[in-house]
C-alpha positions in Angstrom: 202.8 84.9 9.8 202.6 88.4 10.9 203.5 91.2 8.7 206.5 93.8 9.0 204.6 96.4 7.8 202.0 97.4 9.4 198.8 98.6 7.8 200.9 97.5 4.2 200.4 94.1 2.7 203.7 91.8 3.1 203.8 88.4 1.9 204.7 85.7 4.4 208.7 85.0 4.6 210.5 81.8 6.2 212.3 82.8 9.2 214.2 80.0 11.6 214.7 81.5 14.9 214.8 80.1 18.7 211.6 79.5 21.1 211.4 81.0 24.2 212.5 79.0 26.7 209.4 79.3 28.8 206.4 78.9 26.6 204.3 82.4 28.2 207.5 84.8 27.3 208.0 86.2 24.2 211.0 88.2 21.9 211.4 91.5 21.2 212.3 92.7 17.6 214.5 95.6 18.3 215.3 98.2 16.0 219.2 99.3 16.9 222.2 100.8 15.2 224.3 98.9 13.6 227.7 99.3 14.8 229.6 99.4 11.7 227.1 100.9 8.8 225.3 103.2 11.6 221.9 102.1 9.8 218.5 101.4 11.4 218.3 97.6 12.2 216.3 95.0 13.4 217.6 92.4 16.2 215.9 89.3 17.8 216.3 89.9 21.7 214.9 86.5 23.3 216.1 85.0 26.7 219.1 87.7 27.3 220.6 86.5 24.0 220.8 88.9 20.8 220.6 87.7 17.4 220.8 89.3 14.4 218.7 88.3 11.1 220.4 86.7 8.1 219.2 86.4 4.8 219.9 83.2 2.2 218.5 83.2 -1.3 219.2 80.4 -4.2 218.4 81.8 -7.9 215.2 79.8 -7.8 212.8 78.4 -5.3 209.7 78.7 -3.2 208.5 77.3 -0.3 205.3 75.1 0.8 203.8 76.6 4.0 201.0 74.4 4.7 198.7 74.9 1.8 200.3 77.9 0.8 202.6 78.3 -1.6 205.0 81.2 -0.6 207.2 82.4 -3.6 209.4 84.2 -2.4 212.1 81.1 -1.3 214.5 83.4 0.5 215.4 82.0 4.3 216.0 84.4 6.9 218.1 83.0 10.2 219.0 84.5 13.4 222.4 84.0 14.8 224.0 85.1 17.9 225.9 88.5 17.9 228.1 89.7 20.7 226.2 92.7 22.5 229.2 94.6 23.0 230.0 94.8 18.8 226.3 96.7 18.6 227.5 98.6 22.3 230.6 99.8 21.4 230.0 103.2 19.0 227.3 104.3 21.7 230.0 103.0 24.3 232.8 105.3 22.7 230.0 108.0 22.3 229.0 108.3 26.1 232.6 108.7 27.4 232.7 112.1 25.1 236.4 112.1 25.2 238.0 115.2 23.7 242.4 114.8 23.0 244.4 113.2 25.7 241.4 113.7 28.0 239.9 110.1 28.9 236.2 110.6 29.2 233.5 110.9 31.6 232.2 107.8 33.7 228.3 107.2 33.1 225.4 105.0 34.7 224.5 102.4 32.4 221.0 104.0 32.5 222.5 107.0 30.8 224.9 105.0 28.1 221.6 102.9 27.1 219.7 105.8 26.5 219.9 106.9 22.5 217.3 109.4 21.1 214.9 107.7 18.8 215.8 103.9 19.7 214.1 102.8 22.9 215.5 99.3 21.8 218.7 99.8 23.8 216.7 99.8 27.2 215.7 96.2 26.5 219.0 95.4 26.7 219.8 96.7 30.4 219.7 93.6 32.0 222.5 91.9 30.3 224.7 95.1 29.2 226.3 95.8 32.1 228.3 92.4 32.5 229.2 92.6 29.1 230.6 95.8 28.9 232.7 95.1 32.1 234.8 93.4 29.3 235.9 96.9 27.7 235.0 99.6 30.3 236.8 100.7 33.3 234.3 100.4 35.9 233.8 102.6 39.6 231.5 101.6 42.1 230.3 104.6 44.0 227.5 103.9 47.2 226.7 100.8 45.2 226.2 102.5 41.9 228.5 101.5 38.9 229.9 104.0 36.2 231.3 102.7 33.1 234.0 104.4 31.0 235.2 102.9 27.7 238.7 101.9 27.9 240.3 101.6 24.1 243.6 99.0 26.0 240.3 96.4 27.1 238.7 97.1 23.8 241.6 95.8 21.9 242.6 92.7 24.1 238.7 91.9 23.4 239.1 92.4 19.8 242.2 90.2 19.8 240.3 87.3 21.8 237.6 87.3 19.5 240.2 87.3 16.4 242.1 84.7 18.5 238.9 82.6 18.5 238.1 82.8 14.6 241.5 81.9 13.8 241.5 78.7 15.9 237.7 77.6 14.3 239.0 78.5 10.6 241.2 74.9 10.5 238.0 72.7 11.4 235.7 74.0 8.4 238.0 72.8 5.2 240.7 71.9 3.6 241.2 74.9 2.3 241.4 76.7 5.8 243.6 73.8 7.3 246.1 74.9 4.5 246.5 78.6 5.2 249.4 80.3 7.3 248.9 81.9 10.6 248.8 85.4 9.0 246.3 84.1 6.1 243.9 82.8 9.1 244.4 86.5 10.8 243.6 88.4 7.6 240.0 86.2 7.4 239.5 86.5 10.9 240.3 90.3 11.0 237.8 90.4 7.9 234.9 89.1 9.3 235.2 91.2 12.5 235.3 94.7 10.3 232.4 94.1 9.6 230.8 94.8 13.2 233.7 97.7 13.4 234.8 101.2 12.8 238.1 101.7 11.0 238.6 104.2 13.4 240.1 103.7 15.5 239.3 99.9 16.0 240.1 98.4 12.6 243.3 100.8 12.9 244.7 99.7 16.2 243.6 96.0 15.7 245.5 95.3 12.7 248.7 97.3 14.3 248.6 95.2 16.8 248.4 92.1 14.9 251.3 93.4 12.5 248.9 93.6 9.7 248.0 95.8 7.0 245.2 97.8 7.6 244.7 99.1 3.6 245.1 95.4 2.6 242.0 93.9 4.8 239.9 97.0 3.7 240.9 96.8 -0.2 240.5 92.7 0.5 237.0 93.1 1.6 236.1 95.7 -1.3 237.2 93.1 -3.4 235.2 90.4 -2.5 231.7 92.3 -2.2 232.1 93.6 -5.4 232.5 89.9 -6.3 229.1 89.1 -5.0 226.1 89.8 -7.5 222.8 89.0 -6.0 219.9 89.3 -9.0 217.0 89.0 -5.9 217.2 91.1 -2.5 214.5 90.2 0.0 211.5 92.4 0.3 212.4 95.7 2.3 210.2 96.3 5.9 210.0 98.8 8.2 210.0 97.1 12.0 209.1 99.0 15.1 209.5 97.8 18.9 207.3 94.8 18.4 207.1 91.1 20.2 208.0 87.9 18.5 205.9 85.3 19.5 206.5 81.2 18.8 204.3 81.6 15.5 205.4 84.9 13.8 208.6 85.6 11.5 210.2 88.8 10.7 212.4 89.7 8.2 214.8 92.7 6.4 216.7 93.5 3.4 219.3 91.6 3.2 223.1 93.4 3.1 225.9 91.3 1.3 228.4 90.2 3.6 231.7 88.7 2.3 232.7 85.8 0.8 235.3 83.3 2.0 237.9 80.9 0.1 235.4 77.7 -0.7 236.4 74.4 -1.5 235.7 72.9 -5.0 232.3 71.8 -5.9 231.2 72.9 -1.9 229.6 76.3 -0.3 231.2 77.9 2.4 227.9 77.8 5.2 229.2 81.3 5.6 228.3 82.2 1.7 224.9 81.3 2.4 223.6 83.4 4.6 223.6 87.4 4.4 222.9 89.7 7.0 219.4 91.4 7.0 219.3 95.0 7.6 216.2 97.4 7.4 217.3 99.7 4.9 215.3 100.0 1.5 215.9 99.0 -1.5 
């Protein structure tokens, strides 16, 4: 297993994460911002899909690689994140609205472009149909300029809380229980954390009728619940490739917990998202 770290000694780490789909490409490990915290973080880009890395860790445990015994029995797992959750702070940032004025239209070129994190240009090829979903768009001599529009942002942020709320019933009994609003409030919950309060959290929750100081004093709550007495090993990762043998990994950032049934784990409880801050 390759290491994060360069030059620095790492031990090996479990990671489950897709193949390429044609067996002489390879991923990129992408360092981006993450749209809520703002902090440095690594991202699996493979076959115009984004995944980000999550992190699972029982008390005890160890894992047999091989011969090798590798002791630290965390698992890290990539799952698919919506690109326009990570595109959306540099999305608001490009339009450089000031009051009731709307913004300026940019190239996608010129959005993708962030000082210091060249990881955004791998993204090119699949960012503009995304972000068609949340920007006005203008087409002049066959060159389109994107503006965020905050109307589109929220009708995506309802879909997507629209979404959650109809998955929530299938996953227990506990879910299948809860009233519409109960359902919003998770739903709502999970999203915040790819969001901004402001504005997004803000407008989202007015919309839905929904108190905006209860889902932020509801999601307090619930990390402060979680105790974790082993974090994964910190790394630094730089623009490198992932090929079908190596595994990268991050610290791992709690992430909240949801309602679980007696005696059973919520499969969202068990994973944590990595991030690349220290420890």
């Amino acid at each position: 297993m390759a290491s994060w770290c360069g030059d620095l000694a790492a031990p090996p780490r479990l990671l489950v994460a897709p193949r390429p789909s044609d067996a002489n490409c390879q991923g990129n490990v992408l360092s981006l911002r993450h749209p809520k915290s703002d902090e440095e973080t690594g991202y699996l880009f493979i076959d115009g899909q984004l995944h980000e890395f999550n992190w699972f860790k029982d008390r005890f445990g160890s894992w047999f690689l091989g011969d090798y015994v590798c002791e630290d029995g965390s698992l890290y797992y990539c799952t698919l994140v919506d690109p326009i959750f990570v595109l959306l702070p540099i999305l608001k940032a490009a339009r450089m609205s000031n009051g009731n004025d709307p913004g300026k239209f940019r190239q996608l070129d010129e959005i993708l472009y962030v000082e210091g994190y060249p990881g955004y240009q791998h993204l090119m090829g699949i960012a503009g149909n995304h972000i068609e979903l949340v920007c006005e768009v203008k087409e002049v001599a066959n060159v389109k300029f994107f503006r965020l529009d905050d109307s589109k942002v929220l009708s995506w942020l309802c879909c997507k809380v629209h979404n959650l709320k109809e998955v929530f019933p299938k996953l227990g009994k506990n879910y299948a229980a809860q009233g519409e609003k109960e359902l919003l409030k998770d739903a709502v919950q999970i999203i915040r954390e790819y969001l901004n309060d402001e504005p997004w959290l803000t407008l989202l929750c007015k919309k839905l009728q929904l108190d905006t100081k209860e889902i932020i004093e509801a999601n307090k709550t619930s990390e402060a619940s979680f105790c974790a007495e082993n974090s994964p090993v910190p790394f630094r990762p730089s623009e490198e490739k992932l090929g079908n043998s190596n595994s990268r990994s991050s610290k791992g950032r709690p992430a909240k917990k949801q309602k679980t049934e007696v005696e059973s784990k919520n499969i969202k409880d068990m994973f944590r998202r990595a991030t690349r801050k220290g420890a």
